[in-house]
N, C-alpha and C positions, 0 to 999 in steps of 0.2 A: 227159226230163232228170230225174237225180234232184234232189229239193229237199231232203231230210233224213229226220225219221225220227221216228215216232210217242213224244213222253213222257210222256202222263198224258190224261186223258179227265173231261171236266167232265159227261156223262153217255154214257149207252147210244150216241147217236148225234151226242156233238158232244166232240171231239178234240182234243188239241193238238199240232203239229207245233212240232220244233225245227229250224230249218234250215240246212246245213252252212253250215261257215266257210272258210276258208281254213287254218285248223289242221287241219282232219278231210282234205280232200277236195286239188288239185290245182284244181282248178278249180269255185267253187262259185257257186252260181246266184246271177244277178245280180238288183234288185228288179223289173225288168222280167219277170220269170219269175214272180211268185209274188204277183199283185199281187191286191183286192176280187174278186172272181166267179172267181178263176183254179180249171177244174174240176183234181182231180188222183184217183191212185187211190193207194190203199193195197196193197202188194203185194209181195210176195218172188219167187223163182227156182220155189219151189213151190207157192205158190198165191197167187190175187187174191182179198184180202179185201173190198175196197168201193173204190166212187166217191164222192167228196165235193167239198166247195165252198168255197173261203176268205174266211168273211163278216169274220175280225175278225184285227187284229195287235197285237202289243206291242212294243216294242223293252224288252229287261232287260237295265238296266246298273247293277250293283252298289257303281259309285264314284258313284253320283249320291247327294248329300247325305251323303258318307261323311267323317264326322269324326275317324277315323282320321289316324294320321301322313302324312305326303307327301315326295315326293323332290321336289328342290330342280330348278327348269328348266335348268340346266345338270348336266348325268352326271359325276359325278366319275370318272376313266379309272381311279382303283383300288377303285373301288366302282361293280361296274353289275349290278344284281341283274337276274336271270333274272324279268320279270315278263311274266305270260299275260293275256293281252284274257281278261274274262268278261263279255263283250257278249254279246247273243243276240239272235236273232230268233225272233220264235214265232209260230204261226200258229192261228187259229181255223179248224176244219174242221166243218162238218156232212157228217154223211153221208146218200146220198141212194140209197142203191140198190146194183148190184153187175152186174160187166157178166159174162156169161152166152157162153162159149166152146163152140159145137157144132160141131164138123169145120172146116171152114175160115169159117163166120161165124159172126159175135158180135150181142149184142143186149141189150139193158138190161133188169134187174128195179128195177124203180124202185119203192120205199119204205126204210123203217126195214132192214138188214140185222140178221139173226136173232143173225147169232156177233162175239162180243167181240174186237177188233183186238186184240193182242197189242202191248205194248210194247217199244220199237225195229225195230217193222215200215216197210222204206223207203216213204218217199211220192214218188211221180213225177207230173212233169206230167202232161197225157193228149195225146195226139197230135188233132187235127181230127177224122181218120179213128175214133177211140176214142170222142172226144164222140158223133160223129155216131149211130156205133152203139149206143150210150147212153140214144138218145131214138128208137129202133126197137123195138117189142116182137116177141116170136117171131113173128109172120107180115109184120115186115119193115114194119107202120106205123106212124105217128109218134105219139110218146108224151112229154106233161107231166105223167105223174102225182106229183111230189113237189110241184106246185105250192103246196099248202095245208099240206103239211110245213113248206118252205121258210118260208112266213107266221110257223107258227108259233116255228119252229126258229132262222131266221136273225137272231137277237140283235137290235139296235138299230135296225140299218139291209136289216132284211128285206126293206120293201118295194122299198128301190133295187136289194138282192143280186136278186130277181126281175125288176124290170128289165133289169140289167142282163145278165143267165141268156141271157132273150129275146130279147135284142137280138146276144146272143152262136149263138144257136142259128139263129133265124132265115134266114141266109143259107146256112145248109147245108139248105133245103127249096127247092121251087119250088112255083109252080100254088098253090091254095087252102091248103095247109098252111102255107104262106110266109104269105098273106094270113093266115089264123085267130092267128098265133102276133102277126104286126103289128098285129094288132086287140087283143089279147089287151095286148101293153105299152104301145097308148096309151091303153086303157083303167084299167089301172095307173096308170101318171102322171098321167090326171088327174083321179084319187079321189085320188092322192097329194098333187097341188097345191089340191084344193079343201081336202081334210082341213087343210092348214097355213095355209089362208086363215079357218078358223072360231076 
């Protein structure tokens, strides 16, 4: 699904998504689509720029605190100005890699992507199947190497966005890679819950 479309970039590898409205689109993603940890890619019809992560949001509404004039709660019927929502929603993305298309399978390079996203490049959900292949490297094992990126990279609420990655990935493994990734976030949480008990 598409969720909107790249406007501006806070560095090399952390982004910001505007996401459609009901003015743009017929039918535009609802908050359940684009929610903390939601992975998505960056991409056009002609090429995939990257995979990223939604660690942060903002809602921008430009009548908040506006002391400008105001229309009166009842519409006078010879006066109804043509007025536009400029509400927004926006999204924090880190990027984390670039998923990698050879014949009919895919697989993840996972760190800092090299090339600069272009602005107004659509952003899409990722499908299961996309994730999953995301945390495959080319001989098809399983791979968390943004983990210490993420640390660094994912704003405020890093360590939960890793948790919650984990907790997100985990059931697409079986056998000991399932186990390593389970051990892996409750080990996380709880340096996280000691760290907030000091």
């Amino acid at each position: 699904m598409k969720l909107g479309k790249v406007v501006k970039s806070d560095s090399h590898c952390d982004y910001v998504i505007q996401v459609d409205d009901d003015m743009e689109v017929l039918t535009p993603p609802r908050p359940d689509d684009y929610g903390f940890g939601c992975f998505v890619k960056l991409e056009t019809e002609e090429r995939h720029w990257a995979v990223g992560l939604v660690y942060n949001s903002q809602l921008f509404n430009p009548a908040y605190l506006s002391s400008g004039p105001r229309l009166v709660s009842q519409p006078d019927p010879f006066f109804t100005p043509d007025l536009i929502r400029e509400t927004r929603t926006l999204l924090w993305c880190v990027l984390i890699g670039v998923l990698v298309q050879e014949q009919s399978e895919s697989y993840g390079d996972q760190g800092i992507p090299s090339l600069v996203v272009p602005v107004n490049t659509p952003v899409w959900t990722m499908a299961t199947e996309d994730i999953h292949a995301f945390h495959l490297d080319r001989q098809h094992q399983p791979q968390f190497g943004y983990y210490s990126h993420l640390l660094r990279s994912g704003g405020a609420f890093a360590s939960q966005l890793v948790e919650q990655v984990l907790g997100q990935i985990s059931p697409l493994f079986d056998g000991s890679d399932r186990r390593a990734l389970d051990i892996l976030r409750k080990e996380l949480s709880w340096k996280h819950t000691m760290g907030l008990m000091k």
